[in-house]
SEVOGU-29360 format. One record per residue (C-alpha): x, y negated, z negated; residue in three letters. Coordinates in Angstrom, 2 decimals. Layout:
xx|yy|zz|rest
X|Y|Z|ALA .
...
END
This chain:
xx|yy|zz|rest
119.97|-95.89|-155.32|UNK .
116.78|-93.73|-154.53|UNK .
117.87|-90.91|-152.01|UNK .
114.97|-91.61|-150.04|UNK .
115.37|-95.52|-149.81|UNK .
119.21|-95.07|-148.89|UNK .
118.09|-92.36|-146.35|UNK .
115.99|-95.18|-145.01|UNK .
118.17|-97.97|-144.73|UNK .
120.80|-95.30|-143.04|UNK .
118.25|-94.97|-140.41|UNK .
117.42|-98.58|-140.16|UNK .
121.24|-100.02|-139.67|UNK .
121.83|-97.26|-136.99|UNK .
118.56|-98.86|-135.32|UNK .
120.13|-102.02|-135.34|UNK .
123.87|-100.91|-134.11|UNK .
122.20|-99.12|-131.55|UNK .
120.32|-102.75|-130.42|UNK .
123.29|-105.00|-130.95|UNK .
125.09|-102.74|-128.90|UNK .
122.94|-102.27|-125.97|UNK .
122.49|-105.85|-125.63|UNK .
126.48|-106.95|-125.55|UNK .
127.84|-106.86|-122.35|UNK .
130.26|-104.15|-121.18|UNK .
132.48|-103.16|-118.08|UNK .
131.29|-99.86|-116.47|UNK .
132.71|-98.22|-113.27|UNK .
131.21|-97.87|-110.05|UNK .
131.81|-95.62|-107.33|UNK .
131.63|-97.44|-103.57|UNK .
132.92|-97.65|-100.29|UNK .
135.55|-100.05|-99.25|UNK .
135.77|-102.12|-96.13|UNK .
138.18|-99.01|-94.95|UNK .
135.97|-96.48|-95.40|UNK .
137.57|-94.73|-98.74|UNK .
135.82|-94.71|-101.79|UNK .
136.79|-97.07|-104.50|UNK .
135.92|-97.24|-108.46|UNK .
135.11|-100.35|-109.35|UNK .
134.59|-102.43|-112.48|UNK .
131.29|-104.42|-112.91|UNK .
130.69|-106.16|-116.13|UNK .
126.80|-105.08|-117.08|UNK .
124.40|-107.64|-117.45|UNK .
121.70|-106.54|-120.51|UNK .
118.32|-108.37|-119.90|UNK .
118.53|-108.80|-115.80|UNK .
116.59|-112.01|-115.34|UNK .
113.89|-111.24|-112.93|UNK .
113.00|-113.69|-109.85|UNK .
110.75|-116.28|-111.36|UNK .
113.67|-116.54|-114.23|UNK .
117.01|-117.09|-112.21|UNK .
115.39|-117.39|-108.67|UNK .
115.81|-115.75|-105.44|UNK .
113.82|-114.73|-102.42|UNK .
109.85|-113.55|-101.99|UNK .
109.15|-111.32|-98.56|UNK .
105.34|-110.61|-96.72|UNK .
106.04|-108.16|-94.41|UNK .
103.56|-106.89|-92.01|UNK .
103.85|-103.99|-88.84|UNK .
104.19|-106.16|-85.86|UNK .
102.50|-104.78|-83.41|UNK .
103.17|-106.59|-80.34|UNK .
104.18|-104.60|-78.02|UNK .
102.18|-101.38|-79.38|UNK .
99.55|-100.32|-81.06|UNK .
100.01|-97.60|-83.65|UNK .
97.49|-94.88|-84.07|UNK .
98.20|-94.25|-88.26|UNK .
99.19|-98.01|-89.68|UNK .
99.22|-96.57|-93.21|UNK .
101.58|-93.25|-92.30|UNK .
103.94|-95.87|-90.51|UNK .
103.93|-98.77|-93.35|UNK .
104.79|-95.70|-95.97|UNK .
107.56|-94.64|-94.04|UNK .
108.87|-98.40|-93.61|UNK .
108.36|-98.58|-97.23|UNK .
110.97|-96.02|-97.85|UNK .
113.33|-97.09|-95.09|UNK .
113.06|-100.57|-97.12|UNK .
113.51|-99.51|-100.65|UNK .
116.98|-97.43|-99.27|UNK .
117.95|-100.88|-97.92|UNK .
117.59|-102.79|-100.94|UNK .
119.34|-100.44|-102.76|UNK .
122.22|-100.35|-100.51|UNK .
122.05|-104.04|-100.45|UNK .
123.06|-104.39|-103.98|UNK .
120.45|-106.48|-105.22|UNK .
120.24|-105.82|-109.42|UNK .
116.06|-104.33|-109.94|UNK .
114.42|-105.55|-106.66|UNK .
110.91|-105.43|-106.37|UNK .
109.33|-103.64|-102.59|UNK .
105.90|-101.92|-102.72|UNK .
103.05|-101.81|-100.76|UNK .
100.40|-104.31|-101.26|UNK .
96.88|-103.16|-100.04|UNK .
97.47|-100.97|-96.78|UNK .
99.43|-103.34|-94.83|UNK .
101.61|-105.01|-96.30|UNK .
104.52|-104.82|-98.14|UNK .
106.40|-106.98|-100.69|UNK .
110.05|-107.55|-101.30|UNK .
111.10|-109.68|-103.98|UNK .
115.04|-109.92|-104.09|UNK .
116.31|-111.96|-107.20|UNK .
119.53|-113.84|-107.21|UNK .
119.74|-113.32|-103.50|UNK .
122.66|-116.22|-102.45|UNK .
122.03|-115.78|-98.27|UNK .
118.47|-115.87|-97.80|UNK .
118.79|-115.12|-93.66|UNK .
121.55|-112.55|-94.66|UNK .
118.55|-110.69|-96.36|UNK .
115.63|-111.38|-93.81|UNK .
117.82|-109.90|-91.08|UNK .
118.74|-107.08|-93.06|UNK .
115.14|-106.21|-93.83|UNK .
113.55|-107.00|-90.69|UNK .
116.30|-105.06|-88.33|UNK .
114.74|-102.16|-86.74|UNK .
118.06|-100.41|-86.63|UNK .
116.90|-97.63|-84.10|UNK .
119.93|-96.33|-82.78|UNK .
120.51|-94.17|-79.64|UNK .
123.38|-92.97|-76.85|UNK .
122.63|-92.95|-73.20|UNK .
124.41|-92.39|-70.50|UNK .
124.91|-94.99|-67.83|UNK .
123.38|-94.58|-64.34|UNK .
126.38|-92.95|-61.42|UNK .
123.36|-92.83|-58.73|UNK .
123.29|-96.85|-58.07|UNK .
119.57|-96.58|-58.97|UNK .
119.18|-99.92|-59.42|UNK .
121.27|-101.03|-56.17|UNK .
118.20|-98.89|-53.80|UNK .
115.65|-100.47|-55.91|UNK .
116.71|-103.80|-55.22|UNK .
115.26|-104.51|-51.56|UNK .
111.79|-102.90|-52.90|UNK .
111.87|-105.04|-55.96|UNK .
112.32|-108.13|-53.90|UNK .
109.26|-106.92|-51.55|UNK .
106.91|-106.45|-54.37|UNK .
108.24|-110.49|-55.60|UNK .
107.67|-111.84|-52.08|UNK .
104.20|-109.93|-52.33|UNK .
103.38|-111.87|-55.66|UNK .
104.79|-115.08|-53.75|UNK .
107.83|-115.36|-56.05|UNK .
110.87|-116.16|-53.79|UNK .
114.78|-117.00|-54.48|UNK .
114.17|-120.78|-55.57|UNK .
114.36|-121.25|-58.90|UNK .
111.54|-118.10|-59.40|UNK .
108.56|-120.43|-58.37|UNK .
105.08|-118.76|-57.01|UNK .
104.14|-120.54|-53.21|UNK .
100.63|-121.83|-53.44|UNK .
97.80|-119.21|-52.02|UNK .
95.63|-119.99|-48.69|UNK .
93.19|-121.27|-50.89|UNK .
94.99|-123.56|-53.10|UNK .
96.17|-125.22|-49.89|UNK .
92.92|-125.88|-48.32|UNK .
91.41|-127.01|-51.57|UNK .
94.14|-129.72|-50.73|UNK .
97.21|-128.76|-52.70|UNK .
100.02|-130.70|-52.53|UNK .
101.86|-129.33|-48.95|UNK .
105.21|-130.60|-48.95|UNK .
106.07|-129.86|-52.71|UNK .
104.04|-126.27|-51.58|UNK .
106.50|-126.43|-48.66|UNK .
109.37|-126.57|-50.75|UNK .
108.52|-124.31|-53.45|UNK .
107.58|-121.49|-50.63|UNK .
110.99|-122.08|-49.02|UNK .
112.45|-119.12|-48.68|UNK .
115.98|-119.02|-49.14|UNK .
118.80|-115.87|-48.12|UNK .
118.32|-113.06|-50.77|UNK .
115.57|-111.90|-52.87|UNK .
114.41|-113.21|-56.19|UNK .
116.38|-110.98|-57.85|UNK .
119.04|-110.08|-55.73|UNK .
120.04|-113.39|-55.39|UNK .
121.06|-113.55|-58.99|UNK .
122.28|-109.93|-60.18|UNK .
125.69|-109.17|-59.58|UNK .
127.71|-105.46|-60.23|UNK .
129.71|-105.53|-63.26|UNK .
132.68|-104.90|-60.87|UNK .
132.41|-108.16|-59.84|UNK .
133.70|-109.02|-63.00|UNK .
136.13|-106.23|-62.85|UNK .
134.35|-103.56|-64.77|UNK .
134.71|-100.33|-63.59|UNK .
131.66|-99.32|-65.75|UNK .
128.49|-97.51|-63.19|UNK .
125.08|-98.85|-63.50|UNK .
126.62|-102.48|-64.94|UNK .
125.21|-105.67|-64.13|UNK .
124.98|-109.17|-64.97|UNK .
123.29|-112.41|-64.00|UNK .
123.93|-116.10|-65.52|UNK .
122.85|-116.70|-68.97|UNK .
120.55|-119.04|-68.28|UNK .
118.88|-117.03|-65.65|UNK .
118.63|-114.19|-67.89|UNK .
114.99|-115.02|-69.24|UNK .
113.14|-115.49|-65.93|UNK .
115.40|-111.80|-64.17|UNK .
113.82|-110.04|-67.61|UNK .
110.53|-111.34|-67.25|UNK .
110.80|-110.74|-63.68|UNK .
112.11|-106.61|-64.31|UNK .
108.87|-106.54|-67.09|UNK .
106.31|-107.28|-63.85|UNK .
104.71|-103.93|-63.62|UNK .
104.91|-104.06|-59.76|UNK .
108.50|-104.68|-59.92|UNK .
109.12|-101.90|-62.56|UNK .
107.52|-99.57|-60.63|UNK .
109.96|-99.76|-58.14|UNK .
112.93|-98.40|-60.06|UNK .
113.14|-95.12|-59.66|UNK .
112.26|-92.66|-62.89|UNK .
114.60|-91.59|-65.13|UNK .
116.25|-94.84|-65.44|UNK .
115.78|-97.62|-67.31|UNK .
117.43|-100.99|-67.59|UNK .
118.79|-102.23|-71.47|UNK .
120.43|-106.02|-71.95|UNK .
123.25|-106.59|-73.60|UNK .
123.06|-107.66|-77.44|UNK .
124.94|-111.42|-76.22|UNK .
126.32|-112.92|-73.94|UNK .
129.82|-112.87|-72.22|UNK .
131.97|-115.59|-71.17|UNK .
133.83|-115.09|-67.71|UNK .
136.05|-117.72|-67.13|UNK .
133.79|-120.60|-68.89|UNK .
130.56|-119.37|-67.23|UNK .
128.40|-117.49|-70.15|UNK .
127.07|-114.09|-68.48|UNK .
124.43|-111.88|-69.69|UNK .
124.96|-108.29|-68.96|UNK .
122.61|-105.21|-68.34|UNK .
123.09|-101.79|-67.65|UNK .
120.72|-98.99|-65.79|UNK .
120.95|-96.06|-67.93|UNK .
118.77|-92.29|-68.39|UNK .
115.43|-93.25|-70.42|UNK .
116.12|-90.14|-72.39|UNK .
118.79|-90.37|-75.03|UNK .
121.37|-87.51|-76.05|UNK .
120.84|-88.11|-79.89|UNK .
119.48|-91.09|-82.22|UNK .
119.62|-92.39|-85.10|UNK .
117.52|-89.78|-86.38|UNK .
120.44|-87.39|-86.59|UNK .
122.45|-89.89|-88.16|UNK .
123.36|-88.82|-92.33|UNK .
126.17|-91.54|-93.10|UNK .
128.28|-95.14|-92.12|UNK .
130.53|-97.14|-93.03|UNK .
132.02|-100.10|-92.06|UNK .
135.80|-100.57|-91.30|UNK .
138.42|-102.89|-89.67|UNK .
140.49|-101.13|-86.63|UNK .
143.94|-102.60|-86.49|UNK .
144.08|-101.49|-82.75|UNK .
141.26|-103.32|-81.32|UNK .
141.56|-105.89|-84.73|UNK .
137.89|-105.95|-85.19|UNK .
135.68|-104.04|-87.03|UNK .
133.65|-100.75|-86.33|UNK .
130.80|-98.80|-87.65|UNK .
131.73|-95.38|-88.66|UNK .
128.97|-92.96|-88.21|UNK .
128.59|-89.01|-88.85|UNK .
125.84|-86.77|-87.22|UNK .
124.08|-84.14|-89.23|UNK .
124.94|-80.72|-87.58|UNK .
121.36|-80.24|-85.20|UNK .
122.58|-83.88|-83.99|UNK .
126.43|-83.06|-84.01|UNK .
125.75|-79.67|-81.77|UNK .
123.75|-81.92|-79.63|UNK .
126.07|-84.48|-79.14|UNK .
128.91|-82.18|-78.57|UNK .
127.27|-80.54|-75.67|UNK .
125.72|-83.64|-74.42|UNK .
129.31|-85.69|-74.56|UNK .
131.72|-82.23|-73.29|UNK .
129.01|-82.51|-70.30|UNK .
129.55|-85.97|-69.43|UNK .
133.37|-86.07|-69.70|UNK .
134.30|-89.56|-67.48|UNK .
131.23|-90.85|-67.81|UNK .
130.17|-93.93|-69.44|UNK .
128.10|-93.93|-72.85|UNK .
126.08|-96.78|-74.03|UNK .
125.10|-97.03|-77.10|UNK .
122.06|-98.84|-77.74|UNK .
120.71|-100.65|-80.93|UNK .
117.45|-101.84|-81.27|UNK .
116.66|-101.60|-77.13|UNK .
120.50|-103.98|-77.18|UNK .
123.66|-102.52|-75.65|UNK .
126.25|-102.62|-78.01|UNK .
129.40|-104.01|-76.49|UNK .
130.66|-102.45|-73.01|UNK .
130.06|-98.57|-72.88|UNK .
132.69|-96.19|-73.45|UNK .
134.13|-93.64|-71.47|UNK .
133.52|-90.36|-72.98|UNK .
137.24|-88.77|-72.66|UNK .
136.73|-85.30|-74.61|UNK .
133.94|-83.75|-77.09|UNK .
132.15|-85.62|-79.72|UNK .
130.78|-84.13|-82.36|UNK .
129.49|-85.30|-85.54|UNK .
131.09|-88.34|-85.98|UNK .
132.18|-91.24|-83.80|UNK .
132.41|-95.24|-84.25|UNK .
130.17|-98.30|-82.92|UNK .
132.53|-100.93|-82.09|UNK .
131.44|-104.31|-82.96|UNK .
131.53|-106.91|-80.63|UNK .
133.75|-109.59|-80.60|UNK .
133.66|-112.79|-83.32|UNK .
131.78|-110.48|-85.27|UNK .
132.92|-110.11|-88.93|UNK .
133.42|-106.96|-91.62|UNK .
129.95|-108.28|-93.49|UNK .
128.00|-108.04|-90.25|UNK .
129.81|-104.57|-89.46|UNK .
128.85|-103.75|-93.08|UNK .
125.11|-104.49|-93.02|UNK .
124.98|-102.69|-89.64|UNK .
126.08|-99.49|-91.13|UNK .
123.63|-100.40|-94.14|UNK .
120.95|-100.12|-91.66|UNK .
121.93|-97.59|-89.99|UNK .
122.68|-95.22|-93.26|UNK .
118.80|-96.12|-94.44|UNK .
117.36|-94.84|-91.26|UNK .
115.16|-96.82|-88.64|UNK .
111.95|-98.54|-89.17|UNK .
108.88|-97.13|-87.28|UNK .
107.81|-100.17|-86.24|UNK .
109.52|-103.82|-86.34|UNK .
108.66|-105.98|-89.37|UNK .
107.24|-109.53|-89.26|UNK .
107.91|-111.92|-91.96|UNK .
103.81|-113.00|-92.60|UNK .
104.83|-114.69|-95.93|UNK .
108.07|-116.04|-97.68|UNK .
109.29|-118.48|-100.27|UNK .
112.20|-119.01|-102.02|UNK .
112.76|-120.02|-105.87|UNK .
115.26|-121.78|-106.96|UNK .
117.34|-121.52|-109.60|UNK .
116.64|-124.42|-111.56|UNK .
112.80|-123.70|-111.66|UNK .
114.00|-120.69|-113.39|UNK .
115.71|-122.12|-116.41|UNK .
112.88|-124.67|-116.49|UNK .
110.97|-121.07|-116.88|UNK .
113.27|-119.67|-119.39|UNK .
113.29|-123.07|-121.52|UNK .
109.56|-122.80|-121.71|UNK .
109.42|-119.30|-122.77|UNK .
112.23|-119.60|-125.42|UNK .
109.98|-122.89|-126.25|UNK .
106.60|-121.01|-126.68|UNK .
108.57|-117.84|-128.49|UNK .
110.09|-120.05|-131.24|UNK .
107.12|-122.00|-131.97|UNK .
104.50|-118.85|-132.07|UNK .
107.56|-117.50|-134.05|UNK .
107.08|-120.17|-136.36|UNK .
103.39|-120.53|-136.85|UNK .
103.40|-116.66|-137.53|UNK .
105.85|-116.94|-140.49|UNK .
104.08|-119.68|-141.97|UNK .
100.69|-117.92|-142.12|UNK .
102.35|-115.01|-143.34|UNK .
104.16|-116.78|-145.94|UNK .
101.62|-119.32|-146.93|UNK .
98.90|-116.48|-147.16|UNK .
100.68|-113.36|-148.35|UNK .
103.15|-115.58|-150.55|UNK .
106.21|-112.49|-151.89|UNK .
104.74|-109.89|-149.45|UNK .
104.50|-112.19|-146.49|UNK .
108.56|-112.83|-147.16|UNK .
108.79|-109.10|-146.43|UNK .
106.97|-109.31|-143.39|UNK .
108.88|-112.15|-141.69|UNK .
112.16|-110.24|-142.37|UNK .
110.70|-107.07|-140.48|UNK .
109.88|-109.00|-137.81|UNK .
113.26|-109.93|-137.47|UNK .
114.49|-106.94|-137.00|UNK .
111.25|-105.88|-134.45|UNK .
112.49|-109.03|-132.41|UNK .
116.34|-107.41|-132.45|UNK .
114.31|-103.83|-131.77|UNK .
112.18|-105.26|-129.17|UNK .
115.10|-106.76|-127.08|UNK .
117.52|-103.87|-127.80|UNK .
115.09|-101.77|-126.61|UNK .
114.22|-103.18|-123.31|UNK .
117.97|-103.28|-122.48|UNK .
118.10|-100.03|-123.10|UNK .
115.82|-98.97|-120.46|UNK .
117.58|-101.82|-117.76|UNK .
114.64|-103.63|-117.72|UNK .
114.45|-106.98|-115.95|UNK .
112.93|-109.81|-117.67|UNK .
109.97|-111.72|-115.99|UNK .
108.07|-114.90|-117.23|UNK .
105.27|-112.80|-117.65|UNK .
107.30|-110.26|-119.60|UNK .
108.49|-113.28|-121.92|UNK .
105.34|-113.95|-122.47|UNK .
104.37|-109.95|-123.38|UNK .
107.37|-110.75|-125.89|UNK .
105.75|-113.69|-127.49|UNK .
102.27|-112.14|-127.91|UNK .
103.53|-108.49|-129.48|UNK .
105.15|-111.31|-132.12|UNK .
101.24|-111.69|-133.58|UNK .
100.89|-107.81|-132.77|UNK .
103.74|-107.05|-134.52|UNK .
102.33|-108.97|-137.97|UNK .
98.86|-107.56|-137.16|UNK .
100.05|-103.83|-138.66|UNK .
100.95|-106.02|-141.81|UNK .
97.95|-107.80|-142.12|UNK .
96.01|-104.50|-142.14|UNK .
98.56|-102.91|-144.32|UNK .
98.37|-105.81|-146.66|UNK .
94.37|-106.26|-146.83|UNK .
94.47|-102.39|-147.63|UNK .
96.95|-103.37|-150.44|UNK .
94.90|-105.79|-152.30|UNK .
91.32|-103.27|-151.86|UNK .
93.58|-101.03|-153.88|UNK .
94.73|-103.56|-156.43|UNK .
90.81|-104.73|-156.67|UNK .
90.31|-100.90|-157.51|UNK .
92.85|-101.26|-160.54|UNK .
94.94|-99.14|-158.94|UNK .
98.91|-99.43|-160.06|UNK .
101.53|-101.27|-157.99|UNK .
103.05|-98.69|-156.59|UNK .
100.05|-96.61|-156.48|UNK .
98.47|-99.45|-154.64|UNK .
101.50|-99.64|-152.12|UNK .
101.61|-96.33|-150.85|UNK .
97.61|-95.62|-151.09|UNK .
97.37|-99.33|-148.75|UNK .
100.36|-98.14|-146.08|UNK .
98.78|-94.55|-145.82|UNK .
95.08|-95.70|-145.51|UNK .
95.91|-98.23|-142.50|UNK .
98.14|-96.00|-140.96|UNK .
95.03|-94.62|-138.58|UNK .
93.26|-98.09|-137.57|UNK .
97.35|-98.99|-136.73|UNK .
97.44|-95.95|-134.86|UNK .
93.95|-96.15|-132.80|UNK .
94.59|-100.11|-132.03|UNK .
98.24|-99.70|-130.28|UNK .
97.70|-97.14|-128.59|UNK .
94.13|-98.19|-127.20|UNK .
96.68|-101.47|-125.99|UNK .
99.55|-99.31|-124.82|UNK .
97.16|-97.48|-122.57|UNK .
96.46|-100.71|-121.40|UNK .
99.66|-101.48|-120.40|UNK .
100.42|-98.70|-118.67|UNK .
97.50|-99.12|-116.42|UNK .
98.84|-102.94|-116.05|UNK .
102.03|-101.43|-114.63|UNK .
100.71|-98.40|-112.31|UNK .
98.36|-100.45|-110.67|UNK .
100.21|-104.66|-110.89|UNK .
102.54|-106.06|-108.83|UNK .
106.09|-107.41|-110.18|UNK .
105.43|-109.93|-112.49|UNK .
102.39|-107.90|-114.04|UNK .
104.69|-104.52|-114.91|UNK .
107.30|-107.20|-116.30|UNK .
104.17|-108.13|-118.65|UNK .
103.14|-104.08|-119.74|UNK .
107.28|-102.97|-119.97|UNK .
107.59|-106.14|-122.56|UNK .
104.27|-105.46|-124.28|UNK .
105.05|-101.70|-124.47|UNK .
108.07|-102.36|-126.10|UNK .
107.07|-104.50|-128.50|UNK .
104.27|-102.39|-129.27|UNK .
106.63|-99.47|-130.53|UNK .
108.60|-101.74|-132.31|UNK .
106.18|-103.26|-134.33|UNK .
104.99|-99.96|-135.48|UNK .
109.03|-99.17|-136.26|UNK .
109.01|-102.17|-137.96|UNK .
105.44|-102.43|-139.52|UNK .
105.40|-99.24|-140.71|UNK .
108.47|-97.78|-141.61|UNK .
110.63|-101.34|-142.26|UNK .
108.46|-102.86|-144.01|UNK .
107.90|-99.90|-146.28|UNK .
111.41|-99.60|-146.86|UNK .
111.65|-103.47|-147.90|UNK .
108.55|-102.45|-150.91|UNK .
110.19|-99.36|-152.19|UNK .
113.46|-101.56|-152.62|UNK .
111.66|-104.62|-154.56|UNK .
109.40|-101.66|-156.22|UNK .
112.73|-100.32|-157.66|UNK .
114.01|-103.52|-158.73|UNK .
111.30|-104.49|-160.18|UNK .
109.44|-101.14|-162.31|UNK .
108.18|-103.45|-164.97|UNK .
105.72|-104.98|-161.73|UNK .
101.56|-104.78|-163.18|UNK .
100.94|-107.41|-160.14|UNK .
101.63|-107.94|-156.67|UNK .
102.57|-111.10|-154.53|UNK .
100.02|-110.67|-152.06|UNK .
END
């Protein structure tokens, strides 16, 4: 055999062990952290070909900056930093090539395919995760307040029963109802509020600065502490925080509060690593959480200051759980202690959040849908559909037009189809509906090199050139209008995937590839398959074409 042609086919069988083999499936290891904390290697089997969220279904997110309760002065600084927050998320989350970027300048766009608990997700996503420590009031604050606070209700007209405002001078003598006025205005013993707050010792807490009212007063006392003339009353340097749920005492359900300093000793922001584990003592589980050292030298001083003292540590504006007492120095790392009925996979996403940092501002779910799984196989059946007959059609013309030569072509572009795929397993890419459909049109690319190739063939034969003359004078002569044409449609695609959205850059990866595999095959296959019938056949004075 010619040197050159086995040199050639060398190349081409390790081009197709290298494809076969990138698109089996194989066991690799990955490094994680248990529910204990430790890290553990793993075995995942790897997936080639990831099927993206139109294919095997999954979850689409809108999020927008909800800006309820303020009003921020740089929208696009804070939706960039939510954007990174975000992306850490997803990729702690596990999901296999999720899709979050910012669409326009605000809003962002998380698609999370194969996602099995949708509010699982949405709650991990949209959790503001700001973390702080405070330490609870030891001044009674809130007890002082109290008889002020009620003065500036009664002011308002907002007595003891049941919260209700007592008709104004006017509304009477525009002829209000009087004895339902009567009875609203009733006054009864107590304020508005401290009719309904009780200490947390009441409950036998020994914890300063505690509280706690029934839970189904505990909507009208918040609303009541957010009246700005109420508010005012507390003194500064104080602020009051609910509970994250309620209690049960006895069969009553309780909502508590605490008073606590409005300036934390550390946040979040200090915050490098957790983990989530189960404590056999307390048979729940906790958040692990390590400081960096600015926030561990903080924290030490803070906590070695306040030794006795209660410590709150506050989520999202939400106590978590009754405060501890600080009983020595804390430095860099401590635990979060869950709540009780909560379970390891809440713990776990909490220290997910945590570990990816706070969002600027909370997140509001402005669009969603979910697709199911079924419409993706419908997708998949329709691509395979479409792939197979343009597959088809393209061999036929080939064949029918080209006759001997067109053979040649159809078995190079069965190898660019095993290149193609190979290839984009290779590079983990995830495979879209609109990347099936880049697949199916680089099949007619693909031929294109080998119609110009061809056409160039037969000009030379016209010209009495030789066989093999012909051959190599066609394959070197459309080697530059090959050249100029893919790459004017690669740089296509790579605009297509800086500036699309998901399903667009699933549309440019697939068309990319197939691009470079069609000149692979096109060029250099194809070439190959010609010297080989060349040799076999020397006595040729005519070509198949």
């Amino acid at each position: 055999m010619n040197p050159s042609i086995r040199n050639r086919l060398l190349i081409i069988g390790a081009l197709m062990a290298l494809s076969i083999y990138s698109l089996f499936p194989r066991d690799v290891t990955i490094r994680s952290r248990g529910p204990d904390g430790a890290l553990r290697d793993t075995t995942e089997k790897k997936i080639p070909l990831k099927l993206g969220l139109d294919l095997q279904g999954g979850m689409h997110l809108g999020l927008e900056l909800d800006q309820t309760n303020r009003v921020s002065s740089d929208v696009s600084r804070d939706i960039d930093l939510a954007l990174t927050v975000l992306r850490k998320r997803v990729d702690e989350f596990g999901v296999q090539e999720p899709v979050v970027q910012k669409v326009g300048d605000e809003r962002i766009v998380v698609e999370l395919a194969g996602v099995r608990d949708p509010q699982r997700a949405m709650d991990i996503v949209q959790k503001a995760a700001f973390l702080e420590f405070r330490i609870t009031d030891r001044t009674g604050a809130l007890d002082k307040a109290l008889p002020a606070m009620d003065r500036a209700l009664r002011g308002l007209g907002i007595t003891a029963a049941a919260g209700k405002t007592s008709p104004s001078a006017v509304q009477s003598l525009l002829g209000g109802d009087s004895a339902a006025a009567g009875a609203d205005s009733t006054p009864v013993e107590g304020g508005a509020l401290s009719s309904l707050i009780q200490p947390g010792a009441a409950a036998g807490s020994g914890v300063p600065g505690e509280y706690f009212v029934p839970e189904a007063a505990y909507p009208r006392v918040d609303s009541l502490f957010r009246i700005p003339e109420v508010a005012r009353a507390l003194p500064r340097g104080v602020e009051i925080l609910w509970s994250a749920a309620p209690v049960s005492v006895g069969v009553q359900p309780y909502r508590f509060f605490y008073v606590v300093e409005d300036k934390p000793i550390v946040t979040g922001r200090n915050l490098v690593d957790a983990s989530a584990q189960f404590d056999q003592l307390t048979n729940g589980p906790v958040v692990h959480f390590e400081l960096d050292r600015a926030g561990g030298r903080q924290f030490g001083a803070a906590t070695q200051a306040h030794i006795g003292d209660y410590m709150a540590i506050v989520l999202d504006g939400r106590v978590q759980g009754p405060p501890p007492v600080i009983q020595g120095r804390i430095d860099r790392n401590g635990q979060i202690t869950m709540g009780g009925g909560k379970s390891i996979v809440e713990a776990q996403d909490l220290a997910l959040t945590l570990k990816a940092g706070a969002l600027p501002v909370p997140l509001k779910i402005v669009d969603r849908f979910q697709v199911g799984a079924s419409l993706g196989a419908d997708s998949i059946r329709g691509g395979i559909t479409a792939g197979i007959i343009g597959t088809l059609v393209v061999i036929l013309i080939m064949i029918g037009y080209y006759r001997m030569s067109g053979v040649l072509a159809v078995g190079a572009l069965a190898l660019y189809l095993l290149f193609t795929l190979g290839g984009l397993a290779m590079i983990d890419a995830t495979l879209t509906l609109p990347g099936l459909a880049g697949i199916v049109l680089s099949i007619g690319i693909a031929v294109d090199a080998n119609v110009l190739i061809f056409e160039r063939i037969r000009e030379e034969l016209i010209h009495g050139r030789t066989v093999r003359l012909a051959v190599d004078e066609g394959f070197q002569h459309a080697m530059s209008a090959i050249i100029d044409s893919n790459v004017s449609t690669v740089i296509t695609a790579l605009f297509l995937f800086q500036f699309g959205t998901g399903p667009v850059k699933g549309f440019a990866v697939t068309l990319t590839m197939g691009i470079f595999a069609s000149m692979i095959t096109a060029v250099f296959v194809s070439k190959t398959f010609f010297m080989i019938w060349l040799q076999r056949r020397p006595d040729l004075t005519t070509l198949s074409i």
